[in-house]
C-alpha positions as CSV (number, residue, x, y, z in Angstrom):
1,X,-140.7,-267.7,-53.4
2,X,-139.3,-270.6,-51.1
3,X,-137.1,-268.2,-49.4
4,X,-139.9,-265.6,-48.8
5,X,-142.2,-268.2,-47.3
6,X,-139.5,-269.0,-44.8
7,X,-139.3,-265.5,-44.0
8,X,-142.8,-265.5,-43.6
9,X,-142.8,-268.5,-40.8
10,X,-140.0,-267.8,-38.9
11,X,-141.3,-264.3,-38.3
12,X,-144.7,-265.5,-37.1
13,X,-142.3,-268.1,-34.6
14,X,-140.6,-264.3,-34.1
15,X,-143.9,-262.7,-33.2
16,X,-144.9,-265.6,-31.0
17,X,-141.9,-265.9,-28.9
18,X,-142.0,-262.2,-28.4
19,X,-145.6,-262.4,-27.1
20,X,-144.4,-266.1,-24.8
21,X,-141.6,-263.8,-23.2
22,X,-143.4,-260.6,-22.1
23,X,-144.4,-262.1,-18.4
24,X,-141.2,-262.7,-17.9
25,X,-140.4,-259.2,-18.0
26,X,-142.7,-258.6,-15.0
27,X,-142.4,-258.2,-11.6
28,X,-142.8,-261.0,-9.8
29,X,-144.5,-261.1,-6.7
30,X,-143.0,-263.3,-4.1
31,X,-145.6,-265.5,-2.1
32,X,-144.7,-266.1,1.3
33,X,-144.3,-269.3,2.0
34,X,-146.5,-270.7,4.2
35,X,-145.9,-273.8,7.0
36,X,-148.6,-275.9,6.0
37,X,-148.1,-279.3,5.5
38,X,-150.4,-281.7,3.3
39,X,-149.6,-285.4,3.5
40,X,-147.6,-286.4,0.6
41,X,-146.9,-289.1,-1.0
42,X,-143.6,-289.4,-2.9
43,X,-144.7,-292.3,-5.6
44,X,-141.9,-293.7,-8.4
45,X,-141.9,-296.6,-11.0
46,X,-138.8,-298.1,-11.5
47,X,-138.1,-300.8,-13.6
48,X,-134.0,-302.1,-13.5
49,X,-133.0,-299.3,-11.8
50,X,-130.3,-301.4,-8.9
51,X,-127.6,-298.3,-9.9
52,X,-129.9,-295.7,-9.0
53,X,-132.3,-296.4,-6.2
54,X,-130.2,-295.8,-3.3
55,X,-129.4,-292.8,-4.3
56,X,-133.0,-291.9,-5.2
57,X,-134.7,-293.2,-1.8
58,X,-131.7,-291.7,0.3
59,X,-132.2,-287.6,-1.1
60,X,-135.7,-288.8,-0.6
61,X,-135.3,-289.7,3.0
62,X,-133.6,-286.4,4.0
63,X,-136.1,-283.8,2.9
64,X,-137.0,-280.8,4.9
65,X,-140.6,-281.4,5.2
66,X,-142.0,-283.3,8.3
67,X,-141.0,-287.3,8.6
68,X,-144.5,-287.6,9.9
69,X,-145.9,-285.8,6.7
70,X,-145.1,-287.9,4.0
71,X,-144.4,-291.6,2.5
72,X,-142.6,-292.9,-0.1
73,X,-144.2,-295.6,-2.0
74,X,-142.2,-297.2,-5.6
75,X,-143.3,-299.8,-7.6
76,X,-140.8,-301.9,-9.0
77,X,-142.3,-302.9,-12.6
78,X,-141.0,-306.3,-13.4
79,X,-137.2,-305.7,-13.1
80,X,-135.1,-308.2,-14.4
81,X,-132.1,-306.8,-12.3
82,X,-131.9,-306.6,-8.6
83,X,-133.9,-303.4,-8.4
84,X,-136.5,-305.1,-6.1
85,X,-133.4,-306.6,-3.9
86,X,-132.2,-303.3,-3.1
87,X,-135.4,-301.8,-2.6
88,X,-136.7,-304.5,-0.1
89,X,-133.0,-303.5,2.0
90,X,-133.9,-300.0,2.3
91,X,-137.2,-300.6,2.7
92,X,-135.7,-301.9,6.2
93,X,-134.0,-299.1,7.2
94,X,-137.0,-296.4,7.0
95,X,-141.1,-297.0,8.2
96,X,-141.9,-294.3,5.1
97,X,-140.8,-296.5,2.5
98,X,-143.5,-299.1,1.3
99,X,-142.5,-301.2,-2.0
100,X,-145.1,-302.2,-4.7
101,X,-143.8,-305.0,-6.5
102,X,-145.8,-305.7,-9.8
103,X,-145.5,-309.1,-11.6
104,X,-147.7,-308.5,-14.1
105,X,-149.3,-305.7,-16.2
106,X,-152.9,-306.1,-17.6
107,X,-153.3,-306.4,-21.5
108,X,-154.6,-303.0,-21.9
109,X,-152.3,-301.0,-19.7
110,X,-149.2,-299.0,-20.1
111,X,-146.9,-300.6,-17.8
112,X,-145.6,-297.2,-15.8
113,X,-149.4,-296.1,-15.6
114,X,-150.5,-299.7,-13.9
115,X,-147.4,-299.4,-11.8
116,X,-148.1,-295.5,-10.5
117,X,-151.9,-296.6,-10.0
118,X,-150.8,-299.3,-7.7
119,X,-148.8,-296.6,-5.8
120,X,-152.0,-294.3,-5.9
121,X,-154.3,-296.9,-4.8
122,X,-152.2,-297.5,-1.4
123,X,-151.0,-293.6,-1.1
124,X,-152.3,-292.1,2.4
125,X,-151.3,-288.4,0.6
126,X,-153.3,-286.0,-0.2
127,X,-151.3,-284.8,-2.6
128,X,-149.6,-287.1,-5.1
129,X,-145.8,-286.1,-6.0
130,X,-144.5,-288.1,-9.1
131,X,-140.8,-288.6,-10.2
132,X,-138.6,-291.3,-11.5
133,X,-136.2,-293.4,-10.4
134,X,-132.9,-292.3,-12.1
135,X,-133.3,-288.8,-10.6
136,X,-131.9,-285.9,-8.3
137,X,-133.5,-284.0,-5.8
138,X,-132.5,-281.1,-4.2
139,X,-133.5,-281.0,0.1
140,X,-136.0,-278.8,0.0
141,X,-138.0,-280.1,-3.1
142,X,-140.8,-281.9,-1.1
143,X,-141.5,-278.7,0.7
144,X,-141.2,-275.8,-2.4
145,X,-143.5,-278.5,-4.9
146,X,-146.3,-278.1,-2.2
147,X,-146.3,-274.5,-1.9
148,X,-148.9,-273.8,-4.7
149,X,-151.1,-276.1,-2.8
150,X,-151.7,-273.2,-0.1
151,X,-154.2,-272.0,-2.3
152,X,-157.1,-274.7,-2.7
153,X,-157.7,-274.1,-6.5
154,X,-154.0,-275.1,-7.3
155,X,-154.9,-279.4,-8.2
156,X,-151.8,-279.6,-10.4
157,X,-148.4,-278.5,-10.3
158,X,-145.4,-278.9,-12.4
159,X,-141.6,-278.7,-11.6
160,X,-138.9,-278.0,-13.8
161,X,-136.1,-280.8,-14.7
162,X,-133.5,-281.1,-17.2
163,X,-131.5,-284.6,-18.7
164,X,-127.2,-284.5,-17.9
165,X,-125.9,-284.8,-14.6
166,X,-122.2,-284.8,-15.7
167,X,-120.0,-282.2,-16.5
168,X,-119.2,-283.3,-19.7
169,X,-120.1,-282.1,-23.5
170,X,-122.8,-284.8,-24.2
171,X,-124.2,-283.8,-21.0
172,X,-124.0,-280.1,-21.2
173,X,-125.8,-280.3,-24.7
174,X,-128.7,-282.2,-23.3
175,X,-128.9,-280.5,-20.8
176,X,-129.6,-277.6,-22.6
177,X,-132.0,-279.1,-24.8
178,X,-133.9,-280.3,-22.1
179,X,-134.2,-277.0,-20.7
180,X,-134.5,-274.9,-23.7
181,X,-137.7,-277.2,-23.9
182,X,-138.8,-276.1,-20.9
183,X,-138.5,-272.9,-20.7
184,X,-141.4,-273.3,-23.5
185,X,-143.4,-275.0,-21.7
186,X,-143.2,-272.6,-18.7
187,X,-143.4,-269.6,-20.8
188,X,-146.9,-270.8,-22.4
189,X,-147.9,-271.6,-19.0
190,X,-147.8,-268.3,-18.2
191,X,-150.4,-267.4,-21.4
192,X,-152.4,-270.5,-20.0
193,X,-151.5,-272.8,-22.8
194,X,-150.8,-276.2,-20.9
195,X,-148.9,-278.0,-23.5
196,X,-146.4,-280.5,-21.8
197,X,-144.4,-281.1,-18.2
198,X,-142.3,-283.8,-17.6
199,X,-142.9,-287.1,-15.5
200,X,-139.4,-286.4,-13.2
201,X,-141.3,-283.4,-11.5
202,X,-145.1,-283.6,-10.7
203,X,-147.8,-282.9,-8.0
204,X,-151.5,-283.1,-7.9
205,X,-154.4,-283.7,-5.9
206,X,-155.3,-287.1,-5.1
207,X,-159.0,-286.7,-5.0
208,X,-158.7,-285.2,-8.5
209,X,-156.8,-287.8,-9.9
210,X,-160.0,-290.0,-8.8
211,X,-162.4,-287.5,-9.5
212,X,-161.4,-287.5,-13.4
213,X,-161.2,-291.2,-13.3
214,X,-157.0,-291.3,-13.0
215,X,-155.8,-292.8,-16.7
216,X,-159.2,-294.1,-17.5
217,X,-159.1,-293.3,-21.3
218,X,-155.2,-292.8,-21.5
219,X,-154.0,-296.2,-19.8
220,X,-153.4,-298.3,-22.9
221,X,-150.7,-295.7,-24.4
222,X,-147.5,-296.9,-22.7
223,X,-146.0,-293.1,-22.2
224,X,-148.5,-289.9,-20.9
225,X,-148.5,-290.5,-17.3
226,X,-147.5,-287.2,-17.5
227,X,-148.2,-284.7,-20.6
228,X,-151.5,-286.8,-21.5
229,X,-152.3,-286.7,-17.8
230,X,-152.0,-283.0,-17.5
231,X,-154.3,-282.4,-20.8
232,X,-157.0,-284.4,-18.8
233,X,-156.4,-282.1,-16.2
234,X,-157.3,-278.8,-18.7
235,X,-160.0,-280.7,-20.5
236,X,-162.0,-282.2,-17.7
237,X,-161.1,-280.3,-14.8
238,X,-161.5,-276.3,-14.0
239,X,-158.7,-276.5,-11.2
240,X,-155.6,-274.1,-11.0
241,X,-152.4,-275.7,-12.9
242,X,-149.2,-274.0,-11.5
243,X,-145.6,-273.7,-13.3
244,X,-142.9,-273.5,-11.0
245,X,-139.6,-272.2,-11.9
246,X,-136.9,-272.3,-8.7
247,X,-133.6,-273.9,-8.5
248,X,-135.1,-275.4,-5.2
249,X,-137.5,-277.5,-7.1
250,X,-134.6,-278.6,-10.3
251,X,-134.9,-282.0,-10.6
252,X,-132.2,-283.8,-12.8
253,X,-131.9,-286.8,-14.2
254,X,-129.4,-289.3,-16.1
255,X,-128.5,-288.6,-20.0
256,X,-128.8,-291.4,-22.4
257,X,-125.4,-292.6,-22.3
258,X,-125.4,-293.2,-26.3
259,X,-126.9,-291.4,-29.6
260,X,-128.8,-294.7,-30.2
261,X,-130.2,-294.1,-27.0
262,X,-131.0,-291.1,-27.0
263,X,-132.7,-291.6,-30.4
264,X,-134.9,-294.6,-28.8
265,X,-135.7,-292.3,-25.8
266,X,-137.2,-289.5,-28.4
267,X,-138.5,-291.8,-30.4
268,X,-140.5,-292.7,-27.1
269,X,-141.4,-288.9,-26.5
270,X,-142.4,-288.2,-30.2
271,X,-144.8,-291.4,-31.0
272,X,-148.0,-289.5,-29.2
273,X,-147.9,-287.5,-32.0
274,X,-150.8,-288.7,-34.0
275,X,-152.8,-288.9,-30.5
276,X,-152.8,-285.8,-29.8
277,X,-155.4,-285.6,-32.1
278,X,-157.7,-288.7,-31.1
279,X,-157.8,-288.2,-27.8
280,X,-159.4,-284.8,-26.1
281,X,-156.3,-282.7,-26.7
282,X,-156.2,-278.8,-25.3
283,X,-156.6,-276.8,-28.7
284,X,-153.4,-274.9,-28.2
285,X,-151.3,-278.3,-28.4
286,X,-153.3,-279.7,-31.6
287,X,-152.4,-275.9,-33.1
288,X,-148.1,-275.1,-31.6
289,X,-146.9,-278.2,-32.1
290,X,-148.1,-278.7,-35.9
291,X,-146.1,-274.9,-36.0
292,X,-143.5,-275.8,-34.3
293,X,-142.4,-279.0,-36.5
294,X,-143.0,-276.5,-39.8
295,X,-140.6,-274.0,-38.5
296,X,-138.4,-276.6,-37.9
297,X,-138.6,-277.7,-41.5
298,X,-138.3,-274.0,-42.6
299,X,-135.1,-274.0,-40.9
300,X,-133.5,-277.4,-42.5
301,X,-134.5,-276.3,-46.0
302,X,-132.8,-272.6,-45.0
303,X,-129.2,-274.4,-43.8
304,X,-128.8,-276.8,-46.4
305,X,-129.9,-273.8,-48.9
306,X,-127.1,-271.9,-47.2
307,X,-124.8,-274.3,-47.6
308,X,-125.5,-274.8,-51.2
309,X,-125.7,-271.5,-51.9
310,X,-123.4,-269.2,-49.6
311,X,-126.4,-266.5,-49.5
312,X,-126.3,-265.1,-45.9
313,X,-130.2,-263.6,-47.1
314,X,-130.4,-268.3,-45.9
315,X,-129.1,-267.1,-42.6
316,X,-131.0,-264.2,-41.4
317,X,-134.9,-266.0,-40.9
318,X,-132.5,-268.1,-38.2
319,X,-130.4,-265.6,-36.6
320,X,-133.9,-263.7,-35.6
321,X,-134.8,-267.3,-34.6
322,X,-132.3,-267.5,-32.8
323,X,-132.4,-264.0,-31.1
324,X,-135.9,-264.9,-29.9
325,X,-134.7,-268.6,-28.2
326,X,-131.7,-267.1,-26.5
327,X,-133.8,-264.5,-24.6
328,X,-136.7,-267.2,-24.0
329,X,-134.3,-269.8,-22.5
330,X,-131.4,-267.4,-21.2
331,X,-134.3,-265.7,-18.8
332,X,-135.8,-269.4,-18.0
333,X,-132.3,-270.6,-17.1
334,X,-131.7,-267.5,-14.7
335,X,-134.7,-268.1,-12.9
336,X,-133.7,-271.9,-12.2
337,X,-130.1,-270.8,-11.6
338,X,-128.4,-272.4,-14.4
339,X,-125.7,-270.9,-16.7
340,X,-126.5,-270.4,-20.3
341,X,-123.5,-271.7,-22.5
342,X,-123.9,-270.1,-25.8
343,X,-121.6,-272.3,-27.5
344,X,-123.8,-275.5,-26.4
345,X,-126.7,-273.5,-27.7
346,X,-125.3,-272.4,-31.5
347,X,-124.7,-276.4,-32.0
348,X,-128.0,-277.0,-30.4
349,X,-129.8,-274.6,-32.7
350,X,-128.2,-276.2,-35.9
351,X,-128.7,-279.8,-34.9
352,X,-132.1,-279.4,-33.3
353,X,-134.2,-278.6,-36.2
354,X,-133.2,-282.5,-37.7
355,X,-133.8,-284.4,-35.2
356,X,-137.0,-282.7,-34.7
357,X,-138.3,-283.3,-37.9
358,X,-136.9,-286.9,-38.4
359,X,-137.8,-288.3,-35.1
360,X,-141.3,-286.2,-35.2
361,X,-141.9,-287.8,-38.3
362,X,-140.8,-291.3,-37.3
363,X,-142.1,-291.8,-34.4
364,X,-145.7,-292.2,-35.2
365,X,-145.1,-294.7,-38.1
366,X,-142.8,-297.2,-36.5
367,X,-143.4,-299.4,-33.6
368,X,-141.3,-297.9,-30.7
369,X,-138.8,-299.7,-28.1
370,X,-139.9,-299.4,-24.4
371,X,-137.9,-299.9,-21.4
């Protein structure tokens, strides 16, 4: 019965994935792109960031979009290093670069959120275009992000990013990860289920943001300036949200350089869980992502059932899962111009379904450690 149950729900994650990956099997149709430049503002929190923020502000500095067109404006939120030395230095060497220093955060306010709304208050831009202060950017970012903005419907945009910069295993299987999650995201997007984006790669109208009150109703959770902010934008909005999948628009950023880390930095991604159903939360999330964690319980009871039992009949729900990921996030990765290791992903799809459920089910129930 136990078995046939798990049948039952990785076909239905089977059927789904087959109906999340039939866009991509389209034509696409190319948009040409356009020189019209919106002022932008380029905003970042960074909080003890003094290793990366020359590197940050210098890709920033060297776009291709017009000097003339576009600010930089990061907050430096409270660092106890000398984030807000080094930004003050470079602040020197370029008039686009204005720096927001924040001593204090109010009582009821994520302190990213009150940092970014600092940067919004003072941001000349039009547009708004959001990433963090550990990351990469690729030269022509600025100008392929704003691209969706040539049509005046498109108020929010999301970029795709991935964790692991280095060359090395711990990066290459993070880096996968991250992607693999992405390619979800996109590939709902596409079905217009808005589930998630990430914080490292964002655009949207200013006059929006203000429009739907900016956090107002999201500002005391300390994370969600980015997939919380985005489900305001479905719930209270009836603008265009855009997906964009291009290696021009890849933003990476640094890997958690330990497994503790990297178990405090899901721990800080998972413990929204619970709000997703407090706050006014798209349908589709409050329905997938309840799925999603039962498939991945499907698939722990089916390994350690193989391994107890040496019954391949265990194996087979998660090969077809597996069939169905691989051409999801082989086709994602192609777009974006990465190459999909299929040894990274076989460990991946073993050691992804526990730390899934344990962290998902964590995360709500204990008190989390912020940055």
């Amino acid at each position: 019965m136990l078995l046939l149950i798990i049948y039952i729900i990785l076909f239905l994650y089977l059927i789904y994935f087959i109906w999340l990956i039939e866009p991509f099997f389209k034509k696409n149709i190319i948009s040409k792109i356009e020189n019209k430049y919106p002022f932008v503002s380029i905003i970042i929190s960074a909080k003890n960031e003094e290793d990366n923020v020359d590197l940050l502000i210098n890709n920033l500095l060297i776009q291709e979009y017009p000097k003339n067109y576009y600010e930089i404006i990061i907050a430096n939120d409270k660092s106890t290093d000398k984030t807000l030395d080094k930004l003050n230095d470079l602040k020197k060497t370029s008039e686009q670069i204005t720096v927001v220093n924040i001593q204090n955060t109010p009582k009821n306010w994520g302190s990213k959120k009150w940092a970014l709304s600092k940067c919004i208050e003072i941001s000349k831009g039009e547009i708004i275009l959001q990433t963090d202060a550990d990351c990469i950017h690729k030269k022509e970012w600025t100008l392929m992000m704003m691209q969706p903005f040539n049509n005046k419907k498109t108020g929010f945009v999301c970029g795709p990013s991935y964790i692991g910069s280095n060359p090395n295993f711990w990066n290459e299987l993070l880096k996968l990860e991250s992607v693999a999650q992405e390619s979800f995201t996109f590939a709902n997007s596409k079905r217009n289920f808005y589930l998630s984006c990430t914080a490292r790669n964002i655009a949207f109208r200013k006059n929006m943001f203000n429009e739907m009150g900016g956090y107002q109703g999201i500002e005391y959770i300390e994370s969600g300036d980015d997939d919380l902010l985005l489900h305001k934008v479905v719930t209270q909005t009836d603008i265009n949200i855009h997906f964009i999948a291009s290696e021009k628009t890849l933003v990476s950023s640094q890997a958690p350089e330990s497994i503790h880390a990297f178990y405090l930095q899901r721990l800080r991604y998972a413990s929204k869980g619970l709000l997703y159903y407090k706050l006014n939360t798209p349908i589709e999330v409050k329905i997938i992502l309840p799925f999603l964690f039962i498939t991945n319980c499907a698939c722990i009871i089916a390994i350690l059932n193989f391994i107890n039992y040496q019954n391949i009949m265990w194996l087979i729900p998660l090969f077809l899962k597996g069939i169905a990921d691989i051409i999801l996030i082989n086709q994602y990765m192609h777009k974006i111009k990465i190459h999909f290791k299929l040894l990274y992903f076989i460990i991946l799809m073993i050691m992804h379904p526990f730390y899934v459920v344990i962290i998902g089910g964590l995360a709500p129930l204990i008190k989390v450690q912020w940055k």
